[in-house]
Wavefront OBJ file of the C-alpha trace (Angstrom):
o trace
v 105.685 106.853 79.238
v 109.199 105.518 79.048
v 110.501 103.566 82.344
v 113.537 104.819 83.919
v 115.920 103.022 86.535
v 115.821 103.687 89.967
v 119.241 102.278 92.190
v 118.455 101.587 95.993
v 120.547 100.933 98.545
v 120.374 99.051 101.740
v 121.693 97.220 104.337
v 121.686 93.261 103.830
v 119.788 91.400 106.562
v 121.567 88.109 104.255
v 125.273 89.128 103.572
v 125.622 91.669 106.194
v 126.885 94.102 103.755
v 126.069 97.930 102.393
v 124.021 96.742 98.710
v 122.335 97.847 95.884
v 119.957 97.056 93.906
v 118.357 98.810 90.020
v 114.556 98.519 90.125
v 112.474 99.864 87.247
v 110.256 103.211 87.681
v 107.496 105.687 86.179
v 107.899 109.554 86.747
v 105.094 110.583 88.651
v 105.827 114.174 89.245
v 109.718 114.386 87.717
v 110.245 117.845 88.625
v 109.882 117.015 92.214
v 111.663 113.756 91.835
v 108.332 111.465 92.210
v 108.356 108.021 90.743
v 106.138 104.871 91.235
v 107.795 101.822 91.296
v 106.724 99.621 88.219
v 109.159 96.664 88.998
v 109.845 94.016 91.587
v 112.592 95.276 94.098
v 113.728 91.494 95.039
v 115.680 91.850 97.838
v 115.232 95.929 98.791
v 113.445 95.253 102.769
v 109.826 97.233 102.566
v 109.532 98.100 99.036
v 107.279 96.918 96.172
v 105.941 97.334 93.308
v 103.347 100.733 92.939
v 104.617 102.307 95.833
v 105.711 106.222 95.058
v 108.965 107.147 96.074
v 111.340 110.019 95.449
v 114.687 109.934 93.867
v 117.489 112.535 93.250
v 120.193 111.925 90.839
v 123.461 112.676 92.840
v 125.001 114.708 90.016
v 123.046 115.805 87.018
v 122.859 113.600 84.524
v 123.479 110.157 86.745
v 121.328 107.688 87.801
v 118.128 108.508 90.238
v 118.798 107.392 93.597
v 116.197 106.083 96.153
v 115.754 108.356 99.149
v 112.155 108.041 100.780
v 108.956 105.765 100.562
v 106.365 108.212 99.509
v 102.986 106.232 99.417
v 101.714 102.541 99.192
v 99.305 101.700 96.663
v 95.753 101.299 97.660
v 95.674 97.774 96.755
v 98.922 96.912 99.581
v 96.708 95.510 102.747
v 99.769 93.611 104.449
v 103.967 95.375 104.371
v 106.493 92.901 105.393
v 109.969 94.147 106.117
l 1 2 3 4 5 6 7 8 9 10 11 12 13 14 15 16 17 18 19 20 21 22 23 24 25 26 27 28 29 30 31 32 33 34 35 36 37 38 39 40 41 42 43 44 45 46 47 48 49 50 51 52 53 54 55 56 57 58 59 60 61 62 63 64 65 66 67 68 69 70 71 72 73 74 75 76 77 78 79 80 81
């Protein structure tokens, strides 16, 4: 299953500023916009990798954007944000 890009935005606890970061993604359930997270989100507060989220593409055809924290993997004991 191919990987797709997922962008995220959030506020920067470092810079102060609105950011954005590109994390990599598997469709879960495409059709309802589900994706697990099959990357590293670096800087992205409360995300990681195998967590489901869901992500809408603002216009068809652009890039999926982040909008809610589905589910944690089974194998996350500890979330630091």
């Amino acid at each position: 299953m191919p990987h797709i890009s997922l962008l995220l935005y959030y506020h920067s606890d470092v810079t102060g500023d609105e950011t954005a970061e590109t994390v990599l993604a598997l469709p879960v359930d495409p059709a309802r916009g589900f994706y697990r997270i099959d990357g590293i989100p670096l800087y992205a507060p409360g995300l990681a990798c195998g967590d489901v989220v869901q992500a809408t593409a603002e216009q068809p055809g652009s890039v999926l954007v982040f909008r809610r924290l589905l589910s944690l993997p089974a194998t996350a004991p500890y979330r630091y944000s």
